[in-house]
N, C-alpha and C positions, 0 to 999 in steps of 0.2 A: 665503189666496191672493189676488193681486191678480186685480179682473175686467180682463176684454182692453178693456172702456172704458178706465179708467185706463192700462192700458200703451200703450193706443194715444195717448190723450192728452197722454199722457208725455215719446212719443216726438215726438208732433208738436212741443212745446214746445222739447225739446233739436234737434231739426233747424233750427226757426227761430232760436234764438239761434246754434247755430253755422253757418248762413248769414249774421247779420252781425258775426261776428266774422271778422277779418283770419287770413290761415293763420298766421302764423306770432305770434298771441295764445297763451301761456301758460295760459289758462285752456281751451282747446279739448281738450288735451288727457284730463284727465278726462272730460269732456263726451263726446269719443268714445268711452271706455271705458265711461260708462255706458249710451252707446245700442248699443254691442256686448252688453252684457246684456241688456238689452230686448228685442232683436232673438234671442238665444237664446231668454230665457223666451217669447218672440211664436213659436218656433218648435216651442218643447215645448208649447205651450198647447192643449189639446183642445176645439177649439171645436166639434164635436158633442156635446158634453156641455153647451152654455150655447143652443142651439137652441132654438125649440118642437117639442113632441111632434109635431105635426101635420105639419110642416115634414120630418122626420127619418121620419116615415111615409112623406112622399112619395116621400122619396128612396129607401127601403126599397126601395116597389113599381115605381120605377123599374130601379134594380138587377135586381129580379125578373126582370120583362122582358127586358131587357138579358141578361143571363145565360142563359134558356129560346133566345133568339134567335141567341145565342153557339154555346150547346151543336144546334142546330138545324142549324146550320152543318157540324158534322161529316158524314164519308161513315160509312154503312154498312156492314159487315164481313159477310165470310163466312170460313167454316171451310174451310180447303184439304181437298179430297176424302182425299188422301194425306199433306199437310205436317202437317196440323191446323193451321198457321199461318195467321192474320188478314190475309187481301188486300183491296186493292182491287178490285172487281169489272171485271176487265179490267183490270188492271195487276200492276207486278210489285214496286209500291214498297209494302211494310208498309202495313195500314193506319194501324197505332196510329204511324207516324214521320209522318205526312200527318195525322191527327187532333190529334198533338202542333202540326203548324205553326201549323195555322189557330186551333188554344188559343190561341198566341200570339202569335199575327194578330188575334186579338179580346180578348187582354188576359183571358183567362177567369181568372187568378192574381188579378190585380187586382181585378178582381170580386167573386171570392170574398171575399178579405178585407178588400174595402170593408163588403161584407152582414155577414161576422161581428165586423168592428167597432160598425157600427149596431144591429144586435139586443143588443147588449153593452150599448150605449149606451140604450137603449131598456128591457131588463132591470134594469141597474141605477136608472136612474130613471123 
C-alpha cells in the first residue's frame, strides 16, 4: 500500500503541472483522471492507523470525556405512578424522545463510533 506521504506528494506534483498547463492541453486530461484517483485512495486512506500510539491515546481519553459529558447532559426519568411510562419530571413529553434529541444535539452516535474505531485501531496495533 502506498504511505499518504507519497499520495500526498503525488498529488502535489499533478496539481502543479496541471496549473501550468493551458485547459484545453491534451495531456491534462489523464492527469485529471489520475488525481481523481489519488483523491479517492486519499479518501479511503485510514490515517489513524499511520498515527503515534501516544497521540491516538490522547484522542481516546478525549472522546471519553467528551461522551461522559454528552451522556451527562441527559434528564432524569421517573416511572409514571399509573402509566409505568418514562416522564419528564413535570412534563408531558416522553423522557426517552427529550433524551434522544439532546443524544443528537451532542452527536453521542458519532462519538460512539469515533471511540470504537480508535480502540480497534489501538488493538490491532
Amino acid at each position: 500500500m502506498t504511505s499518504l506521504d507519497d499520495l500526498l506528494a503525488e498529488m502535489n506534483a499533478i496539481s502543479r503541472a496541471l496549473d501550468s498547463l493551458d485547459e484545453s492541453d491534451p495531456e491534462r486530461e489523464p492527469m485529471v483522471a489520475k488525481q481523481a484517483e489519488i483523491r479517492a485512495l486519499l479518501r479511503s486512506f485510514d490515517y489513524d492507523l499511520h498515527r503515534p500510539r501516544a497521540e491516538v491515546e490522547a484522542e481516546l481519553k478525549h472522546l471519553y470525556a467528551q461522551l461522559k459529558a454528552a451522556k451527562g447532559d441527559r434528564i432524569r426519568t421517573i416511572k409514571g405512578r399509573f402509566t409505568g411510562a418514562d416522564l419528564a419530571v413535570g412534563g408531558r413529553i416522553p423522557a426517552t424522545d427529550i433524551n434522544d434529541r439532546i443524544d443528537a444535539n451532542n452527536r453521542l452516535a458519532e462519538i460512539e463510533d469515533r471511540i470504537g474505531h480508535l480502540e480497534r485501531v489501538l488493538a490491532d496495533g
